[in-house]
N, C-alpha and C positions, 0 to 999 in steps of 0.2 A: 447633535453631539459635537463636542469640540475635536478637532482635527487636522488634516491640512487640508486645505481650500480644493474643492472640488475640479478635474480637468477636461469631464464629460461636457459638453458642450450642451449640450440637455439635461444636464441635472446641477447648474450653477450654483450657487450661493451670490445673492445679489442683496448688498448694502445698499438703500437709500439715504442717503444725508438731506433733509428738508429741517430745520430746525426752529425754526419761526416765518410769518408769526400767523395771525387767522388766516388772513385772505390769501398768501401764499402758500401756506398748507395745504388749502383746498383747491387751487389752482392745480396742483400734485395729485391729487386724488386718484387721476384714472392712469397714472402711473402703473400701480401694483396690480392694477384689474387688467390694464393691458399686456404686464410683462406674465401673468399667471394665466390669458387667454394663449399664446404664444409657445410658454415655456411652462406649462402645465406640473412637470415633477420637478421644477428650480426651488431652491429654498431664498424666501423673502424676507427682508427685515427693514424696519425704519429707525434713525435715531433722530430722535425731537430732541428739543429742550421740554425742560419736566412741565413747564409751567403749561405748554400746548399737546400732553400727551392726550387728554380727552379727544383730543381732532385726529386722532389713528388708532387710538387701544381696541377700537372694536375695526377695526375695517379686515373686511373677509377675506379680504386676499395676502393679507400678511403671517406671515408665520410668528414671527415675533416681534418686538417696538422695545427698542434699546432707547434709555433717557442720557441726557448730562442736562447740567447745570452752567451755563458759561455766564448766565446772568450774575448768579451768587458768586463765580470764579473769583471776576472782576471787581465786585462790590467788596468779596473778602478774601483775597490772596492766600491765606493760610487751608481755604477747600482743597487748595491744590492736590492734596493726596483721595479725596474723594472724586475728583474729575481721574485721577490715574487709576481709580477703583473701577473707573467707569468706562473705560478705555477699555481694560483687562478684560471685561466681561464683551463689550463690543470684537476685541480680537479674538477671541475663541468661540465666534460665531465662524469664522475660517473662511470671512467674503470670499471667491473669485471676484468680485466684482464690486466695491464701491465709487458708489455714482452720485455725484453732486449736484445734486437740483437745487441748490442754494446761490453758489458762487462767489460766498464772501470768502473773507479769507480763515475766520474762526473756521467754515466750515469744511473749506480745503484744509485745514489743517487736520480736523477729524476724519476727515478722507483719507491724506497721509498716516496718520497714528493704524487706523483702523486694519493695515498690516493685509489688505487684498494684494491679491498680481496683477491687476488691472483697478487705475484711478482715475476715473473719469471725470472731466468736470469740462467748462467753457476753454475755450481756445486763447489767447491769450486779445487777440483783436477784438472780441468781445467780453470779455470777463469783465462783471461788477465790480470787482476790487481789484486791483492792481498788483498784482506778483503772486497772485492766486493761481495762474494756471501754472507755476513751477511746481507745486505740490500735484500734477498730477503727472502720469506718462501715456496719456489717451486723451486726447482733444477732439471735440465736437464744434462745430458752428451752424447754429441753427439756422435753418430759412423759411421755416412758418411765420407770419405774422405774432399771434395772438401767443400769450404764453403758455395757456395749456399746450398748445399745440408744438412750442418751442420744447417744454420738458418732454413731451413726447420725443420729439428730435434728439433730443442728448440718450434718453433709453433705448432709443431704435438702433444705437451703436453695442448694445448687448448679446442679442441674438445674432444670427446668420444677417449679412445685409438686405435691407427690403424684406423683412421677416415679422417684422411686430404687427400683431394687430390690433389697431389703435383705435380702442373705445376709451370714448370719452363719456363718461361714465363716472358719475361723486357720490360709492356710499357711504352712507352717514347715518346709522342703526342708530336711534333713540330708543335708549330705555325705557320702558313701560314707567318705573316709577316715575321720570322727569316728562314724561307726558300728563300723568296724573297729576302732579303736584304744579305744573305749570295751568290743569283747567282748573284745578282747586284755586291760583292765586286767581286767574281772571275771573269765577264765581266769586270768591272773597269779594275782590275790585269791583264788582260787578260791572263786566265789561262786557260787553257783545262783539260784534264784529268789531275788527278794528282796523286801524293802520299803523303798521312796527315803522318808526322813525329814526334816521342814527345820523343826527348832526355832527358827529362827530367826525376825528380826523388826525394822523400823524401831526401834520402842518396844518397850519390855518390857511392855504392858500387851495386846500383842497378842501375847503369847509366853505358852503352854503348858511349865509347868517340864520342865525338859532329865531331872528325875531321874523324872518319869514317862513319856517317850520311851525313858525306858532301860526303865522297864517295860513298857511294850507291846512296846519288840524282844522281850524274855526271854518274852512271851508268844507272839505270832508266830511267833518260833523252833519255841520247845514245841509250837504245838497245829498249825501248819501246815507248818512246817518253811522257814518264810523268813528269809531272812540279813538283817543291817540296815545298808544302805549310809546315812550320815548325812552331810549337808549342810553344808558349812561357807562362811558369806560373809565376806565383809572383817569385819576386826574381830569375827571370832566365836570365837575361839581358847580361849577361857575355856569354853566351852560342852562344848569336847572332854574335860576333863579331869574334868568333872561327870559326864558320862555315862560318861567308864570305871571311875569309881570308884561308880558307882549301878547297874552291870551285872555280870554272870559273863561275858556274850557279848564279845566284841571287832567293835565295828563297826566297819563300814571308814570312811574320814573321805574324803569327795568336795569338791574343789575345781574348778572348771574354768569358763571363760568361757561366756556363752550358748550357744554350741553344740554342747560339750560336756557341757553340763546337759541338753542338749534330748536329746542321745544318750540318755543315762543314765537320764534320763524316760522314752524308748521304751520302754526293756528293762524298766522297773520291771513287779512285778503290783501295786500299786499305791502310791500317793503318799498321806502325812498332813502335817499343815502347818498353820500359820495364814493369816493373810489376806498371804500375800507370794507374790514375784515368781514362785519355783516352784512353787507350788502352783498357780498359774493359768496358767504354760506346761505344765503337765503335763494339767491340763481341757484344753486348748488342741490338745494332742496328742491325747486319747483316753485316757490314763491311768486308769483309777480313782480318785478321790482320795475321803480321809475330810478336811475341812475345819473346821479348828476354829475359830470367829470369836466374839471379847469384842466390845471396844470400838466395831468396823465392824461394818455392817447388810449381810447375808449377801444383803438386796432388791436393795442399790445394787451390791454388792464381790463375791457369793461367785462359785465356778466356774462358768463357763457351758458345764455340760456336762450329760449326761442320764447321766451315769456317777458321781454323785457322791451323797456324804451329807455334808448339814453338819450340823453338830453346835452350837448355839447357844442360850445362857438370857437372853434378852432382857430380863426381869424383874429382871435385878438390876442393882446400881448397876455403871455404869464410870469408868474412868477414861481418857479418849481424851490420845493422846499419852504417860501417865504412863511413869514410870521404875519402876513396880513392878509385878506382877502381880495384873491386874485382878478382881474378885468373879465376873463372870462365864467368866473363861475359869478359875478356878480352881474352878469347879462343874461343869465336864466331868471327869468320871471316865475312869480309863483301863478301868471294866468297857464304860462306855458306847462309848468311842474300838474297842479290842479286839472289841465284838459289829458295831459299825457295820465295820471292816475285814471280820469275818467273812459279814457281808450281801452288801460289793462282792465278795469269794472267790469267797463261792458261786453270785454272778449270773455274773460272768465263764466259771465252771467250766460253767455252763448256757448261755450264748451260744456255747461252744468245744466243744458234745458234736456227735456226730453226730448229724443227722438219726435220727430214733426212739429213740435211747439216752436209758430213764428215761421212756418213755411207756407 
């Protein structure tokens, strides 16, 4: 019910601001599970942008998931009365408390708009964008390494001090239908085991060339017998035509919105990738992943999962941002990628045996 902002210290009203994009979304995740282990009768909400509401409309510990549009804003100036639409309905949730897990400055601004009495966001010595921390009047600076563990930080400024208990914790309820319809495609394909692939990447300096994806399928295939379902994002169409002409195999090409990835993640026997969105909803799910990280520090970015190997040469020069492929992510080898897939195999095939089988 709209109101004014709650002053019970146990019954808050807590705005999340995360608004893009995959892999930082789900970095967020044990946010809401944490601050609702903690603060049990608080009221929860998240505002995404619309295009990433699939990655929170079901998560169980939110009460509600407020959308905006900043992508359409910008592309068409004249929405502007629909993002004020959007706001209006955001402020008559009646935050105590919005809280920026983001740190740009769009999103401090939706943190200001958003009309709480407490605006939390990054400190000014570490803030992502630069004049972002004036839009709040509550600063945090985190001192976790990893950034789950860093959003945790910035939330733990919610409750009473030393008071959050911090699970870390990503769920992600997949629909009955998008499980169904995702065995239905791999029956169609007819695909057995596989390996979910995702050459993809912001920058090219965080992408692993597409013509040694093609060789680890051809490997994978051969020595374990898994088929290679490959990854395709917006604007990655070029990548498809590299890898069929750098392979004998024919892999299948997967497009599909959040939740249809997250299906397709399920099924996988494991995931390879570099530091993007799927690669850490698939950690996120339980996946196996082989993670190959350049230019990002695998301390702050990689999977957070106990099911992974990353694969990283820290020593050599990068290039962050660049449009070409970086020194270090081009000194992973695919014998190296191929033996680390083979490691997660074989632990998988030993967490799946019976009781006594092999002792």
């Amino acid at each position: 019910m709209p109101g004014a902002p709650s002053t019970d210290p146990l019954h808050p009203r807590i705005l999340l601001i995360k608004l893009s994009s995959l892999g930082d979304i789900v970095h967020a995740l044990p946010v809401p599970v944490s601050l609702r282990a903690t603060l049990p009768l608080a009221r929860i909400a998240w505002v995404v942008e619309r295009r990433w509401l699939p990655l929170v409309a079901r998560h169980p510990d939110l009460d509600t998931v407020f959308t905006v549009d900043t992508f359409r804003l910008r592309a068409a100036p004249g929405t502007w009365p629909e993002f004020q639409a959007d706001m209006r309905r955001i402020r008559a949730f009646a935050a105590t408390w919005a809280v920026d897990l983001q740190g740009t400055l769009k999103s401090a601004l939706v943190t200001r708009l958003a009309g709480a009495k407490y605006r939390l966001g990054l400190a000014r010595r570490v803030e992502r964008e630069r004049g972002a921390h004036w839009l709040y009047n509550r600063h945090v600076v985190p001192e976790s390494a990893h950034v789950v563990d860093q959003l945790l930080d910035i939330a733990a400024a919610v409750p009473p001090p030393g008071s959050l208990e911090r699970l870390r914790q990503f769920p992600f309820p997949i629909p009955e239908s998008a499980q169904l319809a995702t065995r239905r495609w791999l029956e169609d394909n007819r695909i057995g085991p596989f390996v979910f692939l995702s050459p993809g990447g912001g920058w090219a300096s965080k992408r692993w060339p597409t013509e040694r994806f093609a060789e680890l399928a051809d490997r994978l295939q051969r020595d374990y017998g898994l088929a290679a379902v490959l990854n395709r994002g917006p604007g990655e169409h070029a990548m498809d035509d590299a890898f069929r002409r750098a392979t004998a195999i024919r892999a299948r090409i997967f497009s599909g919105d959040a939740v249809q990835l997250a299906a397709m993640l399920a099924q996988a026997r494991l995931a390879v990738g570099g530091d993007t969105g799927p690669l850490h909803l698939a950690a996120a799910l339980g996946t196996p992943v082989v993670a190959l990280f350049g230019p990002t520090d695998p301390a702050r970015n990689g999977p957070f999962s106990s099911r992974a190997i990353v694969l990283h040469k820290p020593h050599l020069a990068s290039y962050p941002r660049g449009q070409r492929y970086s020194p270090n992510m081009l000194a992973i080898s695919v014998d190296e990628v191929a033996a680390a897939c083979g490691e997660l195999l074989a632990r998988s095939a030993a967490d799946d045996a019976p009781a006594g089988v092999g002792s």
